[in-house]
C-alpha positions in Angstrom: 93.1 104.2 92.3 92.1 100.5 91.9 93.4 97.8 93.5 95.5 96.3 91.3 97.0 99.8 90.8 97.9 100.7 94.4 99.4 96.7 94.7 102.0 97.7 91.4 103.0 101.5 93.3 103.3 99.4 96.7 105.9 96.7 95.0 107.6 99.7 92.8 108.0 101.4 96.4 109.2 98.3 98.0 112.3 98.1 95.6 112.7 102.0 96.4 113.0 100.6 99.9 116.0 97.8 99.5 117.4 100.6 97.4 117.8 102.7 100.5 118.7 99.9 102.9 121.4 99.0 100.2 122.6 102.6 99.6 122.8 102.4 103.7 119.9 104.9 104.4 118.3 102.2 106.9 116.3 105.0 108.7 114.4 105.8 105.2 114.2 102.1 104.7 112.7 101.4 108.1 109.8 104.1 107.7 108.9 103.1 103.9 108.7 99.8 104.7 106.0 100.4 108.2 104.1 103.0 105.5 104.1 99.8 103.5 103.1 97.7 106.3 100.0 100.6 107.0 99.4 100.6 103.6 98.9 96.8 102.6 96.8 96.8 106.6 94.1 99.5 104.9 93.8 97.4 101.3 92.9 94.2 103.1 90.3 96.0 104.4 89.0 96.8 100.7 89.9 93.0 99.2 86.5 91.5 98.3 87.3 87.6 99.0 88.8 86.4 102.3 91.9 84.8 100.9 92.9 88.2 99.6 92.4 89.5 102.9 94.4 87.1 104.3 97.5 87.6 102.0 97.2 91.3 101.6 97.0 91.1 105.8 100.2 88.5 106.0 101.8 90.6 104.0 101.4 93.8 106.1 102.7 92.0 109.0 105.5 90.9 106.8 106.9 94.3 105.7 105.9 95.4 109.9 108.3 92.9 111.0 111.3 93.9 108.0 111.5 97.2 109.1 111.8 96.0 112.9 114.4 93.3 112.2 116.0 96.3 109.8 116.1 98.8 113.0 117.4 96.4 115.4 120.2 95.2 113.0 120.9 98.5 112.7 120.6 99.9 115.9 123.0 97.2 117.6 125.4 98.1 114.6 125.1 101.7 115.7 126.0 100.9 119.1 129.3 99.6 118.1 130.4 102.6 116.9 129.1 104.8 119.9 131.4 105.5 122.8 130.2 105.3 126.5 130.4 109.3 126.4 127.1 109.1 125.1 125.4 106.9 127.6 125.0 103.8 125.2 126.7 101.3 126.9 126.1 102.5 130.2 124.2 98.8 132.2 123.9 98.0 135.4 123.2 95.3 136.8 120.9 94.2 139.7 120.7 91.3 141.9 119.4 91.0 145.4 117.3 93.9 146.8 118.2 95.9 143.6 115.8 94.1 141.2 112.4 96.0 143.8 114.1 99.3 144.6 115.4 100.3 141.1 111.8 99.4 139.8 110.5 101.2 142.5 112.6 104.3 141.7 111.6 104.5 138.0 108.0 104.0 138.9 108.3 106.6 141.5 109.3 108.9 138.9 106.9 108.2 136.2 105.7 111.1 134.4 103.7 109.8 131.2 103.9 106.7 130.0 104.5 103.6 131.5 105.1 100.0 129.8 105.7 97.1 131.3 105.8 93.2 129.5 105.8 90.6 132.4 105.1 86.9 132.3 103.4 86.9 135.0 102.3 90.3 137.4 101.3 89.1 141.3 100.5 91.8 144.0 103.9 92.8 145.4 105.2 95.1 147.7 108.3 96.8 146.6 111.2 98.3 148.9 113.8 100.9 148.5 116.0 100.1 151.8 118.5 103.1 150.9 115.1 105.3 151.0 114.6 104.0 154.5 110.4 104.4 153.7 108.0 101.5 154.3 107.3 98.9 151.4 104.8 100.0 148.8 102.5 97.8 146.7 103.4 97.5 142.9 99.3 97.4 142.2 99.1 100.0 144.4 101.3 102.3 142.4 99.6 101.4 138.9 96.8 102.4 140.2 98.1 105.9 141.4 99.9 106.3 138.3 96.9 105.6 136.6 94.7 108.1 138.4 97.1 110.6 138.2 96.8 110.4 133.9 99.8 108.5 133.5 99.4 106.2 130.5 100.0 102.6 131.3 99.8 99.4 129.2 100.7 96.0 130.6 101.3 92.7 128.3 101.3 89.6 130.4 100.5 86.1 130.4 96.5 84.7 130.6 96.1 82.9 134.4 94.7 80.1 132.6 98.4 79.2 130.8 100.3 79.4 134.7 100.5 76.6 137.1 99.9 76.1 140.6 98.7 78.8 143.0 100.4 81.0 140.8 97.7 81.0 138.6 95.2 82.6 141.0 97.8 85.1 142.0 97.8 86.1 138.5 94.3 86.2 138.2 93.8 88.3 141.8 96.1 90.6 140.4 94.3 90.9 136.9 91.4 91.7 138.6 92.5 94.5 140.2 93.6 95.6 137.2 90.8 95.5 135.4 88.7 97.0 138.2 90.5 100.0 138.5 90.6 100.7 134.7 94.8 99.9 134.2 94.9 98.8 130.1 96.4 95.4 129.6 96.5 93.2 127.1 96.9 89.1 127.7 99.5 86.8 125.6 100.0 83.2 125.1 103.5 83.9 124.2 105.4 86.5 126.4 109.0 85.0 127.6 110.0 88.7 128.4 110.4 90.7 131.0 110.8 94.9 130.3 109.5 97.8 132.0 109.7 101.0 130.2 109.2 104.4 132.0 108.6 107.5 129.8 112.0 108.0 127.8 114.2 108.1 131.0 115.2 103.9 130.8 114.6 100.5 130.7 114.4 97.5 133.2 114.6 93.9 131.6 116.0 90.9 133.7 115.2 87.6 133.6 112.7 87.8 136.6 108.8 88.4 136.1 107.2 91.3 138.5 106.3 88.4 141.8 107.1 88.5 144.9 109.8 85.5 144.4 110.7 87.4 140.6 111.7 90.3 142.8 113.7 89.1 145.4 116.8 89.0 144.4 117.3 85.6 144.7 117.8 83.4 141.4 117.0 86.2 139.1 119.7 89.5 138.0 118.2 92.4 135.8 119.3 95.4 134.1 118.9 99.0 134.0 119.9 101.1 131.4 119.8 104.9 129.7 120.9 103.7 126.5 119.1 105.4 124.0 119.5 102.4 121.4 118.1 100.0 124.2 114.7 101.3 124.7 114.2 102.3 121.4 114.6 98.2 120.5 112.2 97.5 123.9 109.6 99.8 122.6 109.9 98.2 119.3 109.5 95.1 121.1 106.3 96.0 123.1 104.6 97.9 120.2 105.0 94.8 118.0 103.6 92.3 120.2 100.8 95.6 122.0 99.7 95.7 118.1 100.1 92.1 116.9 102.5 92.8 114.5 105.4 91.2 115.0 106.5 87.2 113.5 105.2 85.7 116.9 101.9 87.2 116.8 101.7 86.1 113.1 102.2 82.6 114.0 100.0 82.4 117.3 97.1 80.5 117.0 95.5 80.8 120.2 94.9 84.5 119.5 94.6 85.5 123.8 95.5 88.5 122.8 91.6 88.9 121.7 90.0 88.0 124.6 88.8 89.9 126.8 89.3 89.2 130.8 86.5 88.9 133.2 87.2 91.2 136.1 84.2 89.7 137.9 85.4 86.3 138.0 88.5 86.0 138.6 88.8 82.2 138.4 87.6 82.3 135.0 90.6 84.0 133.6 89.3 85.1 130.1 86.5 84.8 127.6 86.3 85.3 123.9 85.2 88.8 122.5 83.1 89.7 119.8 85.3 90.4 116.8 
């Protein structure tokens, strides 16, 4: 099929796809719209001039980011009409000591995948008092998660971007990191802070994974079950893991290509060959 040809079935399929989100079939929407999205990513790779390339590209991440803002307008709609029988509304919230220990918990019980998005990720040593067991160190567990073939991705900010002693923190910690294999992927523009374990629940609060973050101190977090929560933080670190959502399309300082140089850690990144 030609070009041209596969451009006319993709806009005949994108009115297919308002039709469903008007006849209320969001779910059927949502999943024409990212085959879409795939779709229009694999044609820019055939487009012989680079403008094409460009649009056909822009427009992949356009339909991407539809069917995301389509999921979570229907996902917090869904909510709504949920009842706390079913665990949806089920929060609770953490301050003090809670923040470390309930973090500790879920990564204690990791069994296959572990995300986490952090502005900024320092060595740590986290503490369950109620366990009454010595403090353990946050890098520490990565790692042993990591050995043990639990997947693990980590989104957090390049040391270069943080000020202060902070920054070298950041880079010590990134260093470890990369030494010890642990995937992670550096951002010029991560303001949140969500660690997903397997499919079990979700910890987001408004402190980054440091020693101060941690405390309990000025920051409060969350913990949650809700099924329609972590599907919208997935959603959230897939988009910004892949570089697909409206805030990678707009980034310009592209950190999220460079690669970090474990040697050096006061040289915080380089570029890579593309």
């Amino acid at each position: 099929m030609s070009l041209d040809k596969e451009l006319r079935d993709i806009g005949i399929r994108t009115s297919k796809a308002k039709q469903l989100e008007e006849e209320g079939k969001i779910r059927e929407a949502v999943e024409l719209l990212m085959q879409l999205s795939q779709e229009l990513r694999v044609l820019s790779d055939k487009a012989n001039t680079s403008s094409l390339r460009g649009v056909l590209m822009q427009r992949s991440l356009e339909y991407a980011n539809n069917a995301t803002q389509l999921k979570r307008h229907y996902l917090a709609g869904d909510m709504e009409e949920k009842t706390d029988q079913e665990g949806v509304a089920e929060v609770q919230i953490l301050r003090g000591p809670q923040l470390a220990s309930q973090l500790l918990r879920m990564l204690q019980s990791a069994q296959y995948r572990v995300l986490i998005a952090t502005h900024q990720l320092h060595d740590v040593d986290l503490v369950d008092p109620e366990a009454q067991k010595p403090a353990v160190n946050l890098l520490a567990i990565i790692k042993q998660l990591h050995e043990a073939g639990v997947k693990i991705r980590i989104l957090t900010t390049p040391p270069a971007l943080i000020e202060g002693v902070e920054r070298w923190k950041q880079a010590d910690a990134l260093q470890n990191l990369a030494s010890n294999d642990v995937e992670f992927r550096l951002c010029s523009h991560l303001h949140f802070n969500g660690v997903l374990i397997d499919d079990a629940g979700v910890w987001r609060g408004t402190a980054p994974l440091t020693e101060k973050g941690l405390s309990g101190l000025d920051d409060v977090a969350e913990y949650s079950t809700a099924q329609w929560l972590k599907a919208v933080y997935l959603d959230l670190f897939r988009d910004r893991w892949e570089q697909s959502d409206l805030t990678c399309s707009q980034c310009y300082e592209k950190t999220c290509l460079t690669k970090f140089k474990a040697e050096d850690p006061r040289r915080s990144y380089e570029d890579s060959p593309s």
